[in-house]
C-alpha positions, 0 to 999 in steps of 0.5 A: 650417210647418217641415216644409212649408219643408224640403219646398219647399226640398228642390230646392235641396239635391239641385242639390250632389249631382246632375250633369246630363246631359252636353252632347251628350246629346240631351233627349228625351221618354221617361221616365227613373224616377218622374217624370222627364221628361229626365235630370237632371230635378227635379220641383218642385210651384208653391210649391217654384218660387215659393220657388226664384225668389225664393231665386234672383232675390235671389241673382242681384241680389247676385251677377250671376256666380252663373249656377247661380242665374241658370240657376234662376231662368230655368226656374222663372219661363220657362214662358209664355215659353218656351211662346212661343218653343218656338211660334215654333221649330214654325213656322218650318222652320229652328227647327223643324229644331233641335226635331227634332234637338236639337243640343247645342254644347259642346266635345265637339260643336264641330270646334274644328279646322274653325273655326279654318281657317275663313276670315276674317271668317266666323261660325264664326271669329268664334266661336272668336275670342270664346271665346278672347278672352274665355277662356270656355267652352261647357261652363260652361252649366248643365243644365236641371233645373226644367222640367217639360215635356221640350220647354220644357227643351230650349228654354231649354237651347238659349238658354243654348248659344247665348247666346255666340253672340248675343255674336259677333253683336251684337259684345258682351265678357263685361264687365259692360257687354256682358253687359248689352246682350246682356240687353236683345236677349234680353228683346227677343227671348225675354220671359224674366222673367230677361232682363227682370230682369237687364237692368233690375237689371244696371246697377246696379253700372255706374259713372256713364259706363257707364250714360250710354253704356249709357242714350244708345247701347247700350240703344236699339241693343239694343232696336231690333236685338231687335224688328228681328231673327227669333227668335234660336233659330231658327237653327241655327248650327252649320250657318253657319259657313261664312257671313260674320258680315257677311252672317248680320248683315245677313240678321238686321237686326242693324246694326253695335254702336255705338263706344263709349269708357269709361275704367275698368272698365265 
């Protein structure tokens, strides 16, 4: 039993010493060594992944901003999921556009120059502006690792890259709150069980009037506006800059987020 544990655990342990690729490299279905299906790849039988999510889904609920786990924990329990919106991506043009091509978005890939002399008001501009505000980084997502299929882990990957993106859409802070309501939108939109989870377990640490808000306003808002709204990933946003956010709103279905007035730390 020891031996076969160490054997199942052996995935967590190679997560210290491995880097994955960088973020303008391209994933792509060629082999890269025994096995590997994409650069930094770790093959993992069923039980390894059934140990890493119930490793991972208890570290997630203890510690919300432990995004490596929350990065495991997506890929070892998306795979239906992801065959799902990988489908969607295929049938429409623009999403499968963004299959082909496989952008990256990180700070080696994005004209941080153009965007700031981007007009008022557009998307790109509102972009910058939230990554700024909220001093966060598109390089800090985490790499697929734990896919065992090269196109699903573009896939997730894609949704991790844009997932500051949702937040300028739906007009959300990186606070705990609004971390919340832009889960409930993806559990709408993507079904990954670690949208679900975090949008169902993340209120947890929400003070009495934040979860009365987040209960009564934000999470019907986010619901409606998930099922209302195309799929997310298809749309390939580094070719909207330009586009007002106001109008790329309206053509998603996205309304305007509700005034909310919390006092304290959300």
């Amino acid at each position: 039993m020891a031996t076969l544990l160490r054997s199942a655990l052996r995935p967590l342990r190679q997560l210290g010493g491995r880097r994955g690729p960088a973020a303008d490299v391209r994933l792509r279905g060629v082999r890269h060594g025994a096995g590997l299906l994409y650069p930094g790849h770790i093959p993992t039988s069923p039980l390894q992944k059934l140990l890493l999510a119930a490793g991972s889904a208890g570290m997630s609920l203890y510690n919300p901003y432990r995004h490596d786990m929350v990065a495991v924990l997506g890929e070892t329990t998306g795979h239906r999921a992801l065959k799902v919106l990988r489908d969607q991506m295929r049938k429409d043009p623009e999403g499968a556009k963004i299959l082909q091509e496989r952008p990256r978005i990180s700070l080696s890939t994005l004209d941080l120059d153009k965007l700031r002399s981007l007009p008022e008001g557009s998307f790109g501009q509102e972009y910058l502006r939230f990554l700024d505000v909220n001093r966060v980084s598109p390089d800090t997502r985490a790499p697929t690792r734990f896919v065992d299929n090269e196109e699903l882990a573009y896939v997730i990957q894609r949704y991790r890259e844009v997932h500051d993106m949702l937040h300028t859409l739906l007009g959300m802070p990186t606070n705990i709150l609004g971390e919340i309501v832009v889960k409930w939108f993806e559990a709408v939109q993507t079904g990954l069980p670690m949208c679900i989870l975090g949008a169902l377990f993340g209120p947890i640490r929400l003070s009495a009037q934040s979860l009365q808000v987040l209960v009564s306003e934000l999470i019907p808002w986010a619901m409606q506006n998930g099922r209302r709204a195309p799929c997310v990933l298809n749309l390939y946003y580094e070719q909207r800059w330009e586009q007002p956010l106001l109008a790329l709103r309206a053509e998603l279905g996205i309304t305007e987020p509700p005034t909310v007035h919390v006092r304290g730390p959300a």
